[in-house]
C-alpha positions as CSV (number, residue, x, y, z in Angstrom):
1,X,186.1,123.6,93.4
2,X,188.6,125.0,90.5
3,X,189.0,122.7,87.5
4,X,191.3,120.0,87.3
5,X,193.2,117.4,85.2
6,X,191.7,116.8,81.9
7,X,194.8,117.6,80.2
8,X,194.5,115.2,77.0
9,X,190.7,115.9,76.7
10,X,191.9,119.6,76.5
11,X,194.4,119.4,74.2
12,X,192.5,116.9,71.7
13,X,189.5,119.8,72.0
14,X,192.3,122.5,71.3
15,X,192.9,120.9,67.9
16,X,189.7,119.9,66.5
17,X,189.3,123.6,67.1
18,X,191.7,124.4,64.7
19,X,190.6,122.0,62.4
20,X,186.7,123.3,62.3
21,X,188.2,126.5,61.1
22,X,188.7,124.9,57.5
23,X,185.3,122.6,57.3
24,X,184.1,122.0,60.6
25,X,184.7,119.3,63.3
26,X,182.6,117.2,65.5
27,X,183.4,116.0,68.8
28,X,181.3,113.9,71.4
29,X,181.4,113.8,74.7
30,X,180.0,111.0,76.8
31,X,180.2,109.4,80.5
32,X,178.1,108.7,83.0
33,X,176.4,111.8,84.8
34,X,178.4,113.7,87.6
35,X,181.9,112.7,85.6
36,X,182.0,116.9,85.0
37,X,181.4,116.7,80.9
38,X,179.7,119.9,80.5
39,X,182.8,121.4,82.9
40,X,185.0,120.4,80.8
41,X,183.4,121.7,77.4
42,X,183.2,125.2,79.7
43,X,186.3,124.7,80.5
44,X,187.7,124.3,76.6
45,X,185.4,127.5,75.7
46,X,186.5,130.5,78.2
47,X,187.1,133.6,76.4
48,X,186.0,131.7,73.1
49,X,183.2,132.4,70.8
50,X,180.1,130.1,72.3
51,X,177.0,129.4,71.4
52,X,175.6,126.7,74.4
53,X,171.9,124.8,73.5
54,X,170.8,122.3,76.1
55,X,168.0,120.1,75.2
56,X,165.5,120.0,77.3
57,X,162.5,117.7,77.6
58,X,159.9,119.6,75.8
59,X,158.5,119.8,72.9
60,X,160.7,120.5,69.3
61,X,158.9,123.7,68.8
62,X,159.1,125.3,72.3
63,X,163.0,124.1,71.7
64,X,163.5,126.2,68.6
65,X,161.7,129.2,69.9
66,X,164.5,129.0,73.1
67,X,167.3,128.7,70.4
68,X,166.4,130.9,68.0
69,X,166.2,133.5,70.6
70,X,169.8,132.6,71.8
71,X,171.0,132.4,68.3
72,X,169.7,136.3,67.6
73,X,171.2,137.4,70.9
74,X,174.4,136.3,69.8
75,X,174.5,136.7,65.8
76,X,173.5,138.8,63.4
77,X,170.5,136.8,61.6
78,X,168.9,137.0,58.6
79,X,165.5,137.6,58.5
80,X,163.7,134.3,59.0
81,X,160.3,133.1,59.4
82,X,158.8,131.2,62.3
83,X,161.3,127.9,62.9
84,X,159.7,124.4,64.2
85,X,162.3,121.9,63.2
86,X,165.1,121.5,64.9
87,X,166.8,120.5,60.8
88,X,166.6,124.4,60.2
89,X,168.0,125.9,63.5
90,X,170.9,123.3,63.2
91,X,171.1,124.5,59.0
92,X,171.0,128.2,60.3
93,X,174.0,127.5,62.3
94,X,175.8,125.9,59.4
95,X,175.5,128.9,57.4
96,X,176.3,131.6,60.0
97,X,179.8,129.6,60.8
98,X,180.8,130.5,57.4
99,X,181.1,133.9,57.9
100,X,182.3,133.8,61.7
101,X,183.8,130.9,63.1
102,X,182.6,129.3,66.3
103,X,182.2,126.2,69.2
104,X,178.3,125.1,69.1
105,X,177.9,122.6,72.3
106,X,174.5,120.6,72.3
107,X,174.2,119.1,75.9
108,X,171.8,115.8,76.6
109,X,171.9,115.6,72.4
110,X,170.1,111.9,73.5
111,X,167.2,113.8,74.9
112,X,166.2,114.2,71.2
113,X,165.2,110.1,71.2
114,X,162.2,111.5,73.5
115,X,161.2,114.4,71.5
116,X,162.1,113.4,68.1
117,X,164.3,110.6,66.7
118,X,164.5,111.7,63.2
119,X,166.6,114.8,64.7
120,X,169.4,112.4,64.1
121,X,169.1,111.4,60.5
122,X,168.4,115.4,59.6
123,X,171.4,116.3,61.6
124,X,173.4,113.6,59.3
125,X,172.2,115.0,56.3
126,X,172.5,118.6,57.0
127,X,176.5,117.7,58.1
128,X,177.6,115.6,55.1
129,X,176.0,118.8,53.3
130,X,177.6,121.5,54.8
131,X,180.1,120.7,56.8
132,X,182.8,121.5,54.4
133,X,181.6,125.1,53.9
134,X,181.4,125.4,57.8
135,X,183.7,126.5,60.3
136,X,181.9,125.1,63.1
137,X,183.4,123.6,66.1
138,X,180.5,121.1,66.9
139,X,180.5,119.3,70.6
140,X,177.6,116.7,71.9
141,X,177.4,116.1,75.1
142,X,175.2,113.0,76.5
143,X,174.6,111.2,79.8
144,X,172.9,108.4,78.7
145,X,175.8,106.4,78.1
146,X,173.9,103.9,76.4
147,X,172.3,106.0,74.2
148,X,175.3,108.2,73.2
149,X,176.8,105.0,72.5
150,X,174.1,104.4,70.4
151,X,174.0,107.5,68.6
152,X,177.6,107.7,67.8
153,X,179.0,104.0,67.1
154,X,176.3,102.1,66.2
155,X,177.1,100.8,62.6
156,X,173.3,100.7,62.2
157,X,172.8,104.8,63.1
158,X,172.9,107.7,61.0
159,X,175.7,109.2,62.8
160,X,177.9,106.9,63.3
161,X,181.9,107.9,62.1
162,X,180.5,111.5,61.8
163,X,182.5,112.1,64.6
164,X,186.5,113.0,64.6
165,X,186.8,112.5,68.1
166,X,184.3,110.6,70.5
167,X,185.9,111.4,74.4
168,X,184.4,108.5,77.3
169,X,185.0,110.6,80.5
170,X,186.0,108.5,83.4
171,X,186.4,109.3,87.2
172,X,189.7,111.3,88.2
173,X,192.0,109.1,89.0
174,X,194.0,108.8,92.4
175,X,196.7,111.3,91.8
176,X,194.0,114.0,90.9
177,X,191.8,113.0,94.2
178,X,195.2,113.7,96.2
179,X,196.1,117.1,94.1
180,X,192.4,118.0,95.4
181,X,192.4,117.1,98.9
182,X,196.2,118.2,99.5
183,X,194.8,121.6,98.1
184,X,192.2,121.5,100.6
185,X,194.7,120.7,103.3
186,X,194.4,116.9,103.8
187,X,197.6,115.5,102.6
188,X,197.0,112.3,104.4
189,X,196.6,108.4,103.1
190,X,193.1,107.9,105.5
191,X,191.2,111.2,103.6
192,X,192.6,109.6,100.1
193,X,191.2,106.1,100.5
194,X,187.9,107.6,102.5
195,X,187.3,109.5,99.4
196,X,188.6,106.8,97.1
197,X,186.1,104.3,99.0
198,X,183.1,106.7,98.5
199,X,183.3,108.9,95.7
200,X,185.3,106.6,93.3
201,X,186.7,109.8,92.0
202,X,183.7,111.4,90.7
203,X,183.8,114.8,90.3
204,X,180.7,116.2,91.5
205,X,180.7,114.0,94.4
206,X,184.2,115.4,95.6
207,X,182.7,118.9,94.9
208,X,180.0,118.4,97.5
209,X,182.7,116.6,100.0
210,X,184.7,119.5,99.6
211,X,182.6,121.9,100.1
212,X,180.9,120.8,102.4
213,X,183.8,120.1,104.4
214,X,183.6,116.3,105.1
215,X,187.3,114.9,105.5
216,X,186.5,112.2,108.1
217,X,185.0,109.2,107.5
218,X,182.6,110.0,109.7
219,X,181.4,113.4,108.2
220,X,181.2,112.0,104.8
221,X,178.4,109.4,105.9
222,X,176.5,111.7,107.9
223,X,176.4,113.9,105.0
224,X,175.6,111.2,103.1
225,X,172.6,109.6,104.9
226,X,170.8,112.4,106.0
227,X,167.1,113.8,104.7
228,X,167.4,115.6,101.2
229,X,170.9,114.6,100.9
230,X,172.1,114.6,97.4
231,X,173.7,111.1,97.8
232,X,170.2,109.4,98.9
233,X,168.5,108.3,95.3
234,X,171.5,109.2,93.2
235,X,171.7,105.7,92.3
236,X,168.3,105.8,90.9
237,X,168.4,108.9,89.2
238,X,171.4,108.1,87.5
239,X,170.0,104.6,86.3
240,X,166.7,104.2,86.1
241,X,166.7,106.3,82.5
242,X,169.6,103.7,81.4
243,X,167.5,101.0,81.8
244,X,164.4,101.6,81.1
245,X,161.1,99.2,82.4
246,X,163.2,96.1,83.2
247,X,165.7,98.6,85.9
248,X,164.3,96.0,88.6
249,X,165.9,93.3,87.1
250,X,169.3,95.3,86.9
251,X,169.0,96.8,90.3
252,X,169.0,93.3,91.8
253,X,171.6,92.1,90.4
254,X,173.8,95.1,91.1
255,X,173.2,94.4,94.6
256,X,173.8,90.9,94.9
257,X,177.3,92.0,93.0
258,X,178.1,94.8,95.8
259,X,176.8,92.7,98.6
260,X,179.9,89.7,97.1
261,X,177.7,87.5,95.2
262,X,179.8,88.4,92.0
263,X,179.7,84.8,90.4
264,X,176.9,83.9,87.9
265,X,175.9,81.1,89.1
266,X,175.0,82.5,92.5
267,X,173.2,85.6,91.0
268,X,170.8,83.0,89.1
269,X,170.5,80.6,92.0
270,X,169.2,83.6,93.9
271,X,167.1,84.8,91.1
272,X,165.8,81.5,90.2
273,X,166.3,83.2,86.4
274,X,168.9,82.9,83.8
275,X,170.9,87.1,83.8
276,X,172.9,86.2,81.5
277,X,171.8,88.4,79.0
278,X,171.5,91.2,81.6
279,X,174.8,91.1,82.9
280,X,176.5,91.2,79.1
281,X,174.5,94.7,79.0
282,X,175.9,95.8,82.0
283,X,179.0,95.0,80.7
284,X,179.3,95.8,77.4
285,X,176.3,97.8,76.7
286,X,175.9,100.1,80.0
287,X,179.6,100.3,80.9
288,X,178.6,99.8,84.6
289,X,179.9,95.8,85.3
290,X,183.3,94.3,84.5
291,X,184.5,90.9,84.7
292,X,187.6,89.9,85.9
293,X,189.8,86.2,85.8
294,X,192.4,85.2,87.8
295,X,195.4,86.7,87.0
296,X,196.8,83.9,84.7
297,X,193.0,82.3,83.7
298,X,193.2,81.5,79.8
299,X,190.7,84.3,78.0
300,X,188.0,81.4,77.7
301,X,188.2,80.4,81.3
302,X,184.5,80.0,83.0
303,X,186.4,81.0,86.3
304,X,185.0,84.8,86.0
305,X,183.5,87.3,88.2
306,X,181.7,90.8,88.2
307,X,182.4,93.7,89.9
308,X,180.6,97.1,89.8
309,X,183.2,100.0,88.3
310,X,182.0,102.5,90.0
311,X,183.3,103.0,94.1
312,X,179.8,105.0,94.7
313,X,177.8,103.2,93.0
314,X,178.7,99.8,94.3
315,X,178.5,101.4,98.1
316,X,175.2,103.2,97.4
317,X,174.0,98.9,96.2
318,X,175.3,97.3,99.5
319,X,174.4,100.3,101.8
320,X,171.4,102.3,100.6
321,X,169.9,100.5,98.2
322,X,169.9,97.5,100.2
323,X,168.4,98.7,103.1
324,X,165.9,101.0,101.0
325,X,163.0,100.5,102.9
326,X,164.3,102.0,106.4
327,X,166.0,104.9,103.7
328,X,162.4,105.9,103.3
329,X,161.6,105.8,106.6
330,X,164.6,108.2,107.3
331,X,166.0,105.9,109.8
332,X,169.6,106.5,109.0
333,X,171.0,105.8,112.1
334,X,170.0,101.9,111.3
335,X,172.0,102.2,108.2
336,X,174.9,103.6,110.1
337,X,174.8,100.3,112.3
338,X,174.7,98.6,109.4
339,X,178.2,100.3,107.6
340,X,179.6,100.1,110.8
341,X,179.4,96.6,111.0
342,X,180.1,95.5,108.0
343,X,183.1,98.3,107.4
344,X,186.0,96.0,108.0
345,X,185.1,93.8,105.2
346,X,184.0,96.3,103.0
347,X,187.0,98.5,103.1
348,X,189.4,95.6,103.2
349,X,187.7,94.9,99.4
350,X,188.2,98.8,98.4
351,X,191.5,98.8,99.7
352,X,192.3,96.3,97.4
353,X,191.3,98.0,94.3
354,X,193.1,100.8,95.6
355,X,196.6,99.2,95.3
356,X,195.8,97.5,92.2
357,X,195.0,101.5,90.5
358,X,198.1,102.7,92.0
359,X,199.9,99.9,90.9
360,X,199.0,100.2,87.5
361,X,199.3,103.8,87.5
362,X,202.8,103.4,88.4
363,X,203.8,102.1,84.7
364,X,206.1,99.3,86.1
365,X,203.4,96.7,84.8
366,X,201.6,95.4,82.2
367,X,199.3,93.4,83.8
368,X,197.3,94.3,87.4
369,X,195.1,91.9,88.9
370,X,194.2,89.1,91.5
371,X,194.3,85.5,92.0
372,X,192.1,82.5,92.9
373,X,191.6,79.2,92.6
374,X,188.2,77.1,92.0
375,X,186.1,77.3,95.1
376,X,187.7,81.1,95.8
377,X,191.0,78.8,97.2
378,X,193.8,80.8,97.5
379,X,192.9,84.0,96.9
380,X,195.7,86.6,96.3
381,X,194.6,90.3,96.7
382,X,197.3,91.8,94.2
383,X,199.6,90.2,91.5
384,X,201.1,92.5,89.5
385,X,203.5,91.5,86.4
386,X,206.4,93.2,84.3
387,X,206.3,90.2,81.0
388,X,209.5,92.1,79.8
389,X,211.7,92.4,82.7
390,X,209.9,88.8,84.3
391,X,208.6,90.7,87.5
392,X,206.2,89.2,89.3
393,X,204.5,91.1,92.7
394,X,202.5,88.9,94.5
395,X,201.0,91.2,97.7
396,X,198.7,90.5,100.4
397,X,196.2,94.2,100.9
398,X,195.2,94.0,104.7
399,X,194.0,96.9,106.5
400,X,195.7,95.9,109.2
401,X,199.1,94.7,109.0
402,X,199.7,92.4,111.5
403,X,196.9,90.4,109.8
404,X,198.7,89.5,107.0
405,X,201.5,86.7,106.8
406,X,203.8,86.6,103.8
407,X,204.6,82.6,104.4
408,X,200.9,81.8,104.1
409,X,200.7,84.2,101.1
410,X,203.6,81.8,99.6
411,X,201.4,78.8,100.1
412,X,198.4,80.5,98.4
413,X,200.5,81.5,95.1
414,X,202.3,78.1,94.7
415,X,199.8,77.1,92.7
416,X,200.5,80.0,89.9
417,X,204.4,79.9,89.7
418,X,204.2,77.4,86.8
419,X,203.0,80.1,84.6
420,X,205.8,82.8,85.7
421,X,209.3,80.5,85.7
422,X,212.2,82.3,85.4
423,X,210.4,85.7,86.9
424,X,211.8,88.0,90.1
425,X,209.0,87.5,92.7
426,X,208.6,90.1,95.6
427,X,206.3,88.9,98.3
428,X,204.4,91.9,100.1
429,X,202.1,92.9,103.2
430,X,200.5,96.0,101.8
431,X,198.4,98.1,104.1
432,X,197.3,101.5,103.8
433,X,200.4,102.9,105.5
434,X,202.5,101.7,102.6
435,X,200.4,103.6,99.9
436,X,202.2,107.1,100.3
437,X,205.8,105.1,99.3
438,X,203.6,103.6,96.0
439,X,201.8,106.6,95.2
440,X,205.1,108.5,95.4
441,X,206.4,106.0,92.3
442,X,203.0,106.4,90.2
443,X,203.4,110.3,90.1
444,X,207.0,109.7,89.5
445,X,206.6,107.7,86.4
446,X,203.1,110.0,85.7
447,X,205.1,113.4,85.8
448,X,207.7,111.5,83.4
449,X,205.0,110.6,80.7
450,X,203.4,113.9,80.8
């Protein structure tokens, strides 16, 4: 699949460029795994001059041996003794970007918390040192969110505000998923939301899709569930290094969110254990939960719930994860029963989030969200509000249409006009034949800001 978007993260890269050439910049850049960070920093680096270290888990001095090797492939080195420290490969690089400028990109930089922690205090030093003299265009990449995170803006850490730029990476977002699978010759709305539903926009998952060749619904879960399939323990992998010995704790309570137990209190009464310490380091620490309020809730309203970010990640907690033990057995067609079943409600829930993403990507409002009363009464799939033209959208998301019923939607919202006097209200049945007409307004106003 050829490279896309990633306009602002280029162009930001572009000019720390040209800044390194007159004392050296350093950029990070972090997101969770699959979000296509090292593509991009490839991307940035065609027909540039590159040196690429990755570091891998072994030991500092089998690391330096790999690097100095690549180093005297691509420079002209001084004659230098046997290096063991990662400080002096890192110093040697200093020195040889003051006679050639170049981009140095360190991927899985938080590897170095395994293999040595006091890399990142030596790197510090060496930086404030030399950085001046240097015409090195420095990139870190990491994976570990957590850590990166860590590394970079932790007050407490040797490198925090070293950095000029630190760049999160996020999923592509629905304009970009269409760009791809128009390119690929599936214009339609079903292919959009399919892919929308399972790969949240994640890069390396649409890869596979693509080229693979799964544009049905139906191919992309029996590519999906089958023996060695990539998708099978992705949630795993991609977690179980994030958090660490207590990822039990975490894994059950990202299930119980994907399978709609997203309040608290019914996570704990479940549990029989207070998580509320977990959840505010899913939220805030691992970047993997988010809460939301009703649309109008006051910022220190109790009337919360969780949700899981991520599209794959919250179907790989209610569908794989959940039935892990017939996974192993590689009964898939029992998980297929299973999806089937429950798709109705499911994708009613995604569709849901779709409309509120194109919605705010339309740049008609400020604030996007839903609506609900104590007890879940009244619940409103999408409100949408312009505060400086008073617009308010209150919209019912139905997969099917006929299903939805604009004077009971009136009913439900009464209870939330007090807040929006004097506002424009349009009342709409949403479904996903109506998302081509809304899309078309987002690129509008998309191409405009661009």
């Amino acid at each position: 699949m050829k490279f896309y978007n990633r306009k602002d993260e280029l162009a930001i890269l572009n000019t720390l460029e040209k800044q390194s050439r007159s004392g050296g910049a350093m950029t990070v850049i972090t997101g969770r795994r699959r979000v296509g960070k090292t593509a991009l920093a490839m991307e940035f680096s065609q027909s540039r001059r590159l040196l690429y270290l990755f570091i891998s888990r072994k030991s500092e001095q089998l690391l330096c041996e790999e690097f100095l090797q690549k180093i005297r492939e691509s420079f002209t080195v001084p004659v230098v003794g046997e290096i063991v420290h990662f400080r002096d490969i890192f110093n040697l690089l200093l020195q040889l970007s003051q006679k050639e400028p170049f981009t140095l990109i360190i991927d899985e930089f938080q590897e170095f918390y395994t293999i040595n922690p006091s890399v990142y205090s030596e790197v510090q030093d060496a930086w404030d040192r030399g950085r001046s003299k240097s015409r090195v265009n420095l990139i870190f990449i990491g994976s570990v969110y957590s850590l990166m995170t860590k590394i970079f803006m932790d007050s407490k850490e040797p490198l925090f505000n070293r950095a000029d730029r630190i760049l999160i990476l996020r999923q592509f977002v629905v304009k970009t998923m269409h760009e791809i699978l128009k390119d690929n010759g599936h214009d339609d709305m079903r292919t959009l939301f399919d892919y929308y539903m399972f790969t949240g926009g994640m890069p390396r998952y649409m890869d596979i899709l693509v080229t693979n060749r799964a544009f049905t619904r139906q191919k992309i879960l029996d590519f999906i569930l089958q023996d060695n399939s990539p998708f099978i323990h992705e949630g795993k992998n991609l977690l179980i290094e994030e958090f660490g010995r207590e990822y039990g704790t975490y894994f059950s309570l990202l299930e119980l969110i994907a399978r709609g137990k997203t309040a608290r209190s019914e996570m704990e009464s479940i549990l029989e254990k207070d998580v509320g310490g977990y959840l505010d380091r899913l939220e805030n620490e691992y970047s993997i939960v988010e809460k939301h309020r009703p649309i109008n809730a006051k910022p220190n309203s109790r009337m919360q719930k969780y949700k899981i970010k991520d599209n794959f990640l919250n179907f790989w907690f209610r569908f794989i994860f959940r039935n892990r033990s017939v996974v192993e057995t590689g009964n898939f067609q029992y998980v297929n029963d299973v999806i089937a079943r429950d798709m109705n409600t499911y994708s009613g829930i995604m569709l849901e989030r779709f409309f509120r993403e194109i919605f705010a990507a339309s740049g008609k409002y400020n604030i996007v969200g839903s609506y609900w009363e104590k007890g879940n009464a009244n619940e409103i799939d999408l409100v949408a509000v312009n505060e400086l033209k008073r617009k308010l959208v209150i919209a019912e998301v139905k997969m099917s249409k006929e299903r939805a019923s604009l004077d009971r939607l009136k009913v439900k919202a009464s209870g939330m006009l007090d807040d929006f006097k004097g506002y424009d209200i349009d009342y709409l049945a949403l479904s996903l034949e109506d998302a081509a007409r809304f899309l078309r307004c987002a690129w509008i106003y998309i191409a405009s800001t661009e």
